[in-house]
N, C-alpha and C positions, 0 to 999 in steps of 0.2 A: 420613506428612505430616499434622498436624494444623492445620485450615484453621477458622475461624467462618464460617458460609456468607455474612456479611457483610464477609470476605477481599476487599480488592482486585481481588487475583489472578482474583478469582470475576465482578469485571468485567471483565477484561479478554479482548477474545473468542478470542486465539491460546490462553490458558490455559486458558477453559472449557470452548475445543473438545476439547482434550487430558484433559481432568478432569470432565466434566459427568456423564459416565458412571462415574467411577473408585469401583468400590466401597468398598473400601479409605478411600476420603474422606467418601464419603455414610455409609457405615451405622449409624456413630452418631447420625447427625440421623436416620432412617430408623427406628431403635429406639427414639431419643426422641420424634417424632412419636408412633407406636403406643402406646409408654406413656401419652401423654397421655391416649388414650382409651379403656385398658385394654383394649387388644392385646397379646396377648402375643407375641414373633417368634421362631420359631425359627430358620429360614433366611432369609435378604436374597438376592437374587441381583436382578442391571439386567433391567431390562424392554429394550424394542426401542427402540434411539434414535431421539429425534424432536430436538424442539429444545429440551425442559428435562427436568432428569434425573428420571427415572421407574423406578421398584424395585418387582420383586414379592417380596411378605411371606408366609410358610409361619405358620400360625398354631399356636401351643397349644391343642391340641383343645380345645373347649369343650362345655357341654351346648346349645348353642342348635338347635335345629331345623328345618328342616335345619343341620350346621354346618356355619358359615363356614371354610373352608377356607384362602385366602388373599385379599389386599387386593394394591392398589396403591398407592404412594405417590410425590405429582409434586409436584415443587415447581415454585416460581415465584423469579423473580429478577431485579433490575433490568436485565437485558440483553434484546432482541427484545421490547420492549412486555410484561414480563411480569404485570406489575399488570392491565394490561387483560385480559389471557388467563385470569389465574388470576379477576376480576372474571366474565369473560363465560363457563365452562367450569363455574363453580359455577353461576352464573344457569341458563345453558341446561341442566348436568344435574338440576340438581332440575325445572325443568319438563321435562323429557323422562321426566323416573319419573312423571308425572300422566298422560302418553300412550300411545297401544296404536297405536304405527305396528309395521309390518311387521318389523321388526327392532329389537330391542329397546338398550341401553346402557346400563352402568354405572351401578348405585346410587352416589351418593357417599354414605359414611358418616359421613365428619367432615373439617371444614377448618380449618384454626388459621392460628401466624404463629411461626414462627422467632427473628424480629428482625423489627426497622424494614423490612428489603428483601426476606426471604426470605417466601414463603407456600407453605401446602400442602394438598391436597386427597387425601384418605382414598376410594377408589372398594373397591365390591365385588370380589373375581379371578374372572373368566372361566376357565374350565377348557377354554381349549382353544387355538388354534393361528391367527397370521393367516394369509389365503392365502396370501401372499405365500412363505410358509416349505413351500408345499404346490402349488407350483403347476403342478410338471411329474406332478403325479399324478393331475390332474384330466383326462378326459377332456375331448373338445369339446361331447358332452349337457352336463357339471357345467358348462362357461364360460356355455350356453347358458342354465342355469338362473340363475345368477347374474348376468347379463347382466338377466334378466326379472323378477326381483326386484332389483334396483338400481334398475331404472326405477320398480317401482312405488312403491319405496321412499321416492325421492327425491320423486315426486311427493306422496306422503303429505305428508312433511316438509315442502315446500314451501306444499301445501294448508292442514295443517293452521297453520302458522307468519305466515299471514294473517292470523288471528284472536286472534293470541296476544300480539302483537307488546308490546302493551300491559301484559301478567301479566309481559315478562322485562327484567330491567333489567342494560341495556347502555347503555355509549356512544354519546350520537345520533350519530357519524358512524359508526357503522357498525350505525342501526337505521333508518337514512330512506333513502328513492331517491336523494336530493339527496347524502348522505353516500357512496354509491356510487358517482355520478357524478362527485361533488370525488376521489375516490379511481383513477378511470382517468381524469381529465383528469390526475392528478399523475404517474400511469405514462406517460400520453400524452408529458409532456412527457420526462419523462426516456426514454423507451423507443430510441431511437439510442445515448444513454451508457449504458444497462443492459446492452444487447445489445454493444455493443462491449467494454464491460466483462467482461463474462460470457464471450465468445467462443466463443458459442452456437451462433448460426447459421452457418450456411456464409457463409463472408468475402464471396464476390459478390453477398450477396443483402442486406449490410448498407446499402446506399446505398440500396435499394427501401424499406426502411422506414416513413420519415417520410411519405410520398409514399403508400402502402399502407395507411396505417389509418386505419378509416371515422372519422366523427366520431363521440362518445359520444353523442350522443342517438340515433344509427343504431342500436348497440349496444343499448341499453335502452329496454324498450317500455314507458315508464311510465305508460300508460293500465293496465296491471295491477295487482296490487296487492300492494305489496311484501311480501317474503317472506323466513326463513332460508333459507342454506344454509349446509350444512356445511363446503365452502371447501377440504376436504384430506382427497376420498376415494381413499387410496390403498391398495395392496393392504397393509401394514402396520397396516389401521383397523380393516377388516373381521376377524373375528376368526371360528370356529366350529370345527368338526370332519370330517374322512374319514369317509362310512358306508360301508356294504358294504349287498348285500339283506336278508342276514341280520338289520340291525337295523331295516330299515323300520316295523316294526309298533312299535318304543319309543320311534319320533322322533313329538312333539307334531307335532299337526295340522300347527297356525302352521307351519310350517316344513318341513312336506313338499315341497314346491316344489322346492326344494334338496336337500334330504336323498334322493329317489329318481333326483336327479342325480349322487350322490355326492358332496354337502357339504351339511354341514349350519348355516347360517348363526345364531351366535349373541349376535352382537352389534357396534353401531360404535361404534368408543371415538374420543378427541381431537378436542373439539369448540370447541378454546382459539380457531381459528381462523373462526370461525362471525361472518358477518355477516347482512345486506341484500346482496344479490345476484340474478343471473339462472344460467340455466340455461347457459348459455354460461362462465359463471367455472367452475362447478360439473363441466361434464366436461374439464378440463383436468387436475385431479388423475385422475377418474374413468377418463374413455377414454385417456388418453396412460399413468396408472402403472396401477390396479388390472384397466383391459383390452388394455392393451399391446399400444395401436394397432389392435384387432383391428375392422373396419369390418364384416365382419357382427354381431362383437356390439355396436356400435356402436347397426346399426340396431333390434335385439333390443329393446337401452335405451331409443332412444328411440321405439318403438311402443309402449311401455309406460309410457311417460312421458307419450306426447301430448305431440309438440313445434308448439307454438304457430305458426301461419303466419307471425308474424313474423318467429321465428326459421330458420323453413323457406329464405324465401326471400333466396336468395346466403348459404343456409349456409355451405359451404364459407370464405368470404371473413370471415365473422363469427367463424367459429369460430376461425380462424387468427389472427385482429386478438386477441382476448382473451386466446389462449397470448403473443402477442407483448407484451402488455400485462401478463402474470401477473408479480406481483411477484419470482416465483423464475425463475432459467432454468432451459432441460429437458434434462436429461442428453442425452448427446450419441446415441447408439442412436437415440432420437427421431426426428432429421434425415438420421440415415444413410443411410437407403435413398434420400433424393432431394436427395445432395449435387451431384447435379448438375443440378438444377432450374433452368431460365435464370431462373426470374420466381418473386414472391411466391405470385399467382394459381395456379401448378402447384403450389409445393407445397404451397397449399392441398387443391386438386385432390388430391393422392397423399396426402394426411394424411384427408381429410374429404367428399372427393367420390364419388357410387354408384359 
């Protein structure tokens, strides 16, 4: 099937679903990307699905020093806000290669344009593994370790993105307080047809809703000082490698932490998602996908995080009003274990409480 990434078809969302990935369809634009910027490709093979299609590229050895190995290539597309994603994912990678947070991500190398609708951004390859594809081999020291580096992580990124806010140029609604709070009063309103929509929640607990969630200025303590977050850290973001003891002495400093846990954290990629946020959006990817529900390492994260009194107190209730309020629903496993929760309040409780 030969398609112009400017194809109809390629709006339409039943067909992109079926084809966003389809190698077969991409690797000609995938090959002609890399030409542009004197890449040479040998192998294409899909990266990990997210929501726009992303391919890792095997390179023609070169002389460069170290060689570059392979790339990534993600495009963008007028479906799911992609103009902004591809706008705010170049913004925030190039300032993130000027910073020395805890965990490092992707150089971009080059970004171009397809057509009128398609864009695409050129990232270094990571030579290694999300946890996601590693995760029943991780002992409970490795969750515990990466549990404590996530907090400090995120806190980094939060700290340092106070100051910065200014050098990255995004869309004001999604770089003010004001545009985060327009943004959960519009979940707010919709949040009963999303959830019923979605058929998410256990059906008895859909009428508690409405009635259940704080008001957004409760939510946001905007006496602080707005901040990024990443918005979609799931275990498919995090990316690094299995150690054993044997390599302890070759794993970099930075990254001991992990690495004598038995992972070695090398990088968070997919940052199309990246607004003005609080720490409450921020563990809804985090503690529900990449620590899958797990409330000691929960509390790991956020002792490492230093969770603000604000958001201390009626955690539980806070925590829950945001997932309820997240623009995606949460796979069903999520709610399983407290389908029989009479009230919102409990399964707050069994999701979020000591």
């Amino acid at each position: 099937m030969e398609l112009s990434p400017a194809s109809e078809l390629l709006s339409d969302r039943a067909f992109y679903s079926r084809h966003f990935m389809d190698l077969a369809l991409w690797e000609p634009f995938v090959r002609q990307s890399c030409e542009q910027h004197g890449l040479g490709c040998t192998q294409v093979r899909p990266g990990i699905p997210g929501t726009f299609p992303t391919f890792v590229v095997e390179l023609m050895p070169r002389g460069s020093q170290p060689p570059l190995q392979s790339v990534v290539v993600k495009f963008f597309g007028p479906l799911f806000d992609g103009a902004c994603s591809f706008q705010i994912e170049n913004e925030v990678g190039h300032w993130l290669a000027q910073q020395t947070l805890p965990i490092r991500s992707p150089a971009i190398l080059a970004d171009g344009q397809l057509d009128h609708e398609w864009s695409y951004l050129i990232f270094e390859g990571i030579q290694g593994v999300s946890i996601g594809q590693v995760r029943t081999q991780l002992s409970l020291d490795s969750w515990a370790g990466v549990a404590e580096q996530m907090g400090v992580f995120i806190k980094a990124l939060h700290m340092s993105t106070t100051t910065a806010l200014i050098e990255i140029e995004m869309p004001s609604s999604t770089k003010v307080w004001s545009g985060f709070a327009d943004f959960l009063e519009l979940q707010r309103s919709t949040c009963h047809a999303n959830h019923q929509r979605w058929d998410d929640l256990p059906p008895h607990l859909l009428p508690q809703v409405q009635d259940y969630l704080i008001p957004v200025d409760q939510l946001l303590d905007a006496s602080s000082l707005p901040h990024l977050i990443h918005a979609d850290l799931t275990s498919d973001h995090l990316l690094g490698g299995l150690v054993s003891e044997a390599q302890f002495p070759s794993i970099e400093p930075h990254s001991s932490m992990l690495a004598r846990a038995g992972w070695d954290s090398l990088a968070i990629i997919d940052w199309g998602d990246t607004r003005i946020g609080n720490i409450l959006y921020e563990l809804v990817a985090l503690y529900l996908d990449l620590l899958q529900v797990d409330k000691g390492l929960l509390k790991i994260c956020l002792e490492h995080y230093g969770l603000p009194d604000f958001y201390r107190q009626d955690f539980p209730r806070k925590a829950l009003c945001m997932v309820l309020l997240h623009q995606f629903p949460m796979p069903a496993w999520v709610y399983e274990p407290y389908r029989d929760a009479a009230t919102l309040d409990e399964l707050a409780e069994g999701l979020f409480g000591a």
